[in-house]
NUDRENPA-690214 format. One line per field, with one value per residue (C-alpha): residue number from 1; residue in three letters; x, y, z. Coordinates in nm, 2 decimals. Each point is the difference from the previous one (the first is absolute). Example, Ala and Ser with C-alpha at 12.3 -4.5 7.8 and 13.67 -1.06 7.14 Angstrom:
<rs>
i	1, 2
aa	ALA, SER
xx	1.23, 0.14
yy	-0.45, 0.34
zz	0.78, -0.07
</rs>
This chain:
<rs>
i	1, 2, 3, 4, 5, 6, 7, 8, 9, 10, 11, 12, 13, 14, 15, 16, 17, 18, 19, 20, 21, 22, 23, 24, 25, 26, 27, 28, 29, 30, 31, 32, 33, 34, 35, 36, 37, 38, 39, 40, 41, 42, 43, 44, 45, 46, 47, 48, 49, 50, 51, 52, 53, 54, 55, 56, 57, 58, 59, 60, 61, 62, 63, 64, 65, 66, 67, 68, 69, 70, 71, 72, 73, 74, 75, 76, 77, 78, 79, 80, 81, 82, 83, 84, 85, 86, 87, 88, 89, 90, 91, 92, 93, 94, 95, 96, 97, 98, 99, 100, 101, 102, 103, 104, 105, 106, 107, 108, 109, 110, 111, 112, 113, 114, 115, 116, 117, 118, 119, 120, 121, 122, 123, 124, 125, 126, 127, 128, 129, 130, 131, 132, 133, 134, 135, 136, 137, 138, 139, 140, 141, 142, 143, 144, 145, 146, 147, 148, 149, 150, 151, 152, 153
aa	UNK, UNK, UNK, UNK, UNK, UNK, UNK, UNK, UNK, UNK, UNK, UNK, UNK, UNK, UNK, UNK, UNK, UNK, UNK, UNK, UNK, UNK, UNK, UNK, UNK, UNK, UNK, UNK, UNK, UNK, UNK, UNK, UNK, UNK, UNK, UNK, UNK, UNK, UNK, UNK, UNK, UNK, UNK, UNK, UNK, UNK, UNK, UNK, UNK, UNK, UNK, UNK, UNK, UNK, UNK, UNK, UNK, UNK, UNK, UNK, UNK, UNK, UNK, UNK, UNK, UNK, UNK, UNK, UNK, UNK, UNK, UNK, UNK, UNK, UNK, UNK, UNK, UNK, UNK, UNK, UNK, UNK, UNK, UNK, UNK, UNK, UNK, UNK, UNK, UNK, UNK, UNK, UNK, UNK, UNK, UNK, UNK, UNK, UNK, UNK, UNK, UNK, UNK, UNK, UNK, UNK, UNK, UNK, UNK, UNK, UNK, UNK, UNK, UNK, UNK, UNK, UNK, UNK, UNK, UNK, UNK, UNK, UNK, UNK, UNK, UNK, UNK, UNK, UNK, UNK, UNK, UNK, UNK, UNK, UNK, UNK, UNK, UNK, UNK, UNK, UNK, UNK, UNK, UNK, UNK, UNK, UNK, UNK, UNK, UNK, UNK, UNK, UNK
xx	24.93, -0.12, -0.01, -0.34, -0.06, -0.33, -0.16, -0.28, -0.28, 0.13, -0.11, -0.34, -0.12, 0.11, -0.19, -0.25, -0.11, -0.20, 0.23, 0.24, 0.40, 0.09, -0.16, 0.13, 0.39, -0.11, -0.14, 0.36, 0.21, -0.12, 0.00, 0.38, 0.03, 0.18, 0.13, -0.21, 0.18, -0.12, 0.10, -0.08, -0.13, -0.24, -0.11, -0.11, -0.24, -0.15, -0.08, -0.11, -0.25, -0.13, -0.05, -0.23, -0.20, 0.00, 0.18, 0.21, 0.42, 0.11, 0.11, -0.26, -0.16, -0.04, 0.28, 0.30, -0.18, 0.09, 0.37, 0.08, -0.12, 0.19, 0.31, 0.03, 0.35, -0.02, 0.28, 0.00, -0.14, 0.30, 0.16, -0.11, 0.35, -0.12, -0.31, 0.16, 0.21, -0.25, -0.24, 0.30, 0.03, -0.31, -0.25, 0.00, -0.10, -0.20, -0.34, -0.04, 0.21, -0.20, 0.14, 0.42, 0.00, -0.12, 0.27, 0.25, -0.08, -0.05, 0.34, 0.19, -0.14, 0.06, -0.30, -0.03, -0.34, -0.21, -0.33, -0.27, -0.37, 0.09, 0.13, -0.03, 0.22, 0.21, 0.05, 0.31, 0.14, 0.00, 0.19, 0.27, 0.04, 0.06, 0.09, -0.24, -0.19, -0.37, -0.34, -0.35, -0.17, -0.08, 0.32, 0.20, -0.23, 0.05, 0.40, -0.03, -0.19, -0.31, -0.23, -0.29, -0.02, -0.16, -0.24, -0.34, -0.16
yy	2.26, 0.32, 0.28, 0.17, 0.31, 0.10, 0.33, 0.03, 0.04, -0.30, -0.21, 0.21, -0.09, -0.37, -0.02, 0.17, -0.11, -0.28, -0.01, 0.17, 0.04, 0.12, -0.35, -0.17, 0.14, -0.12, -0.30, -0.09, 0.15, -0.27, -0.27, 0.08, 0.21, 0.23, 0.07, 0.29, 0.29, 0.35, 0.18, 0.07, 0.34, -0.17, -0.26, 0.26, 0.22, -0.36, -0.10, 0.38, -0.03, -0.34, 0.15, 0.29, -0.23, -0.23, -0.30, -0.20, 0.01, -0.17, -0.34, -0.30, 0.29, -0.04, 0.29, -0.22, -0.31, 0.20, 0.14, -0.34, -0.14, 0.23, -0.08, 0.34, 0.21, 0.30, 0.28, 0.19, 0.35, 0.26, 0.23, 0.38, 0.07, -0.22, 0.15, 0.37, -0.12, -0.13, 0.31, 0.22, -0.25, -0.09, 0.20, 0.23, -0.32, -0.16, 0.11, 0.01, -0.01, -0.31, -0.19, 0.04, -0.25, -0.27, 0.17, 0.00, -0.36, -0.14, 0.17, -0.16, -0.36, 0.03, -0.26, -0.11, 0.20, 0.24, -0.05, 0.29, 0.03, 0.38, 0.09, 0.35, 0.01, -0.31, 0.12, -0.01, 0.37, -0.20, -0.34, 0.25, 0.17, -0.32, -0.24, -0.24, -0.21, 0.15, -0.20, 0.00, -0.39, -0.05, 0.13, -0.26, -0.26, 0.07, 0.03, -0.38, -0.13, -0.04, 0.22, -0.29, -0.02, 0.34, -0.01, -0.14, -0.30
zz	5.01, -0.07, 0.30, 0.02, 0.24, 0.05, 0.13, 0.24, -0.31, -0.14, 0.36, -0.02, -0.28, 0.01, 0.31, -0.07, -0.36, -0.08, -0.33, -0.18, -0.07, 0.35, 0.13, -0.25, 0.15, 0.35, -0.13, -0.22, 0.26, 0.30, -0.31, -0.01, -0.37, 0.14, 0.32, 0.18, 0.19, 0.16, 0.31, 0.31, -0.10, -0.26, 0.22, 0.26, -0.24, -0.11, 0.38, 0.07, -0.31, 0.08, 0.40, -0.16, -0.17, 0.27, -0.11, 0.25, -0.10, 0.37, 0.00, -0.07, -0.30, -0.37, -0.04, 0.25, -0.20, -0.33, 0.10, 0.11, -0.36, -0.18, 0.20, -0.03, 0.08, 0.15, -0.04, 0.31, 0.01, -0.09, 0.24, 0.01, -0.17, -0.26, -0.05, 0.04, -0.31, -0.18, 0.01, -0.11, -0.30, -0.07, 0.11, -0.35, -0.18, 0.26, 0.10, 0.35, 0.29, 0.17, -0.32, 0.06, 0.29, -0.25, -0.32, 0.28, 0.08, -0.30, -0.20, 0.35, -0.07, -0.41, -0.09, -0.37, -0.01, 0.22, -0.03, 0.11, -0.13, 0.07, -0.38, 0.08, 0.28, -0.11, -0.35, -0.28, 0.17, 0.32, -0.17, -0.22, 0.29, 0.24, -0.24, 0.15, -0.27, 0.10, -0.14, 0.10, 0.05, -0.36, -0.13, 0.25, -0.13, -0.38, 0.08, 0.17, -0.29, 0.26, -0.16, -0.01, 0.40, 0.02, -0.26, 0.13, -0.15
</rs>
């Protein structure tokens, strides 16, 4: 089974979109596509967003509801030395310094695909530079062959 690891946009805009690719990952992910992975760093900006906008993430919410659907694994957040490493060896290539803790995390747990709706900070510099395999929603979807679940009706 394929291992997909999703970034914090990714769990945004599936939650918060009435339609579109990024739901359609959550939506295959807990229907058992693929299996779903992230870490703890990801799952930490997702349940700070979700608190500023005033959505519950504690347990008995949509959110623990959601993880628990998606059987999701979650890589553990890397160490400072990790994250020291990572900004001297990705930092030219990557955007912002808030983004190595996810790089670090997601070169560590070597998925078949990361997926980010953040193509300018997640882009092909980022994926040489890594060697992850970086797509957006719609790209993972064309890759699977699943291109009809996002489109609307």
């Amino acid at each position: 089974m394929a291992r997909v690891f999703l970034d914090s946009g990714v769990f945004m805009q599936g939650i918060s979109a009435s339609w579109g690719a990024a739901k359609a990952v959550l939506i295959l992910g807990a229907s058992g596509v693929f299996s779903v992975e992230t870490s703890e760093v990801v799952v930490f900006e997702v349940k700070a967003a979700l608190a500023r906008s005033g959505i519950a993430t504690g347990p008995g919410s949509e959110f623990a509801r959601l993880i628990q659907e998606l059987k999701l694994v979650v890589h553990p957040r890397p160490s400072e030395d990790a994250v020291r490493e990572g900004m001297e060896l990705y930092l030219p290539v990557v955007r912002h310094k808030a983004d190595i803790p996810v790089v670090v995390a997601a070169v560590s747990a070597s998925p078949d695909w990361l997926v980010s709706s953040n193509t300018r900070h997640f882009n092909a510099r980022v994926a040489l530079k890594t060697g992850l395999r970086i797509v957006s929603p719609p790209q993972l979807l064309r890759y699977l062959q699943l291109t009809d679940v996002a489109r609307k009706p």
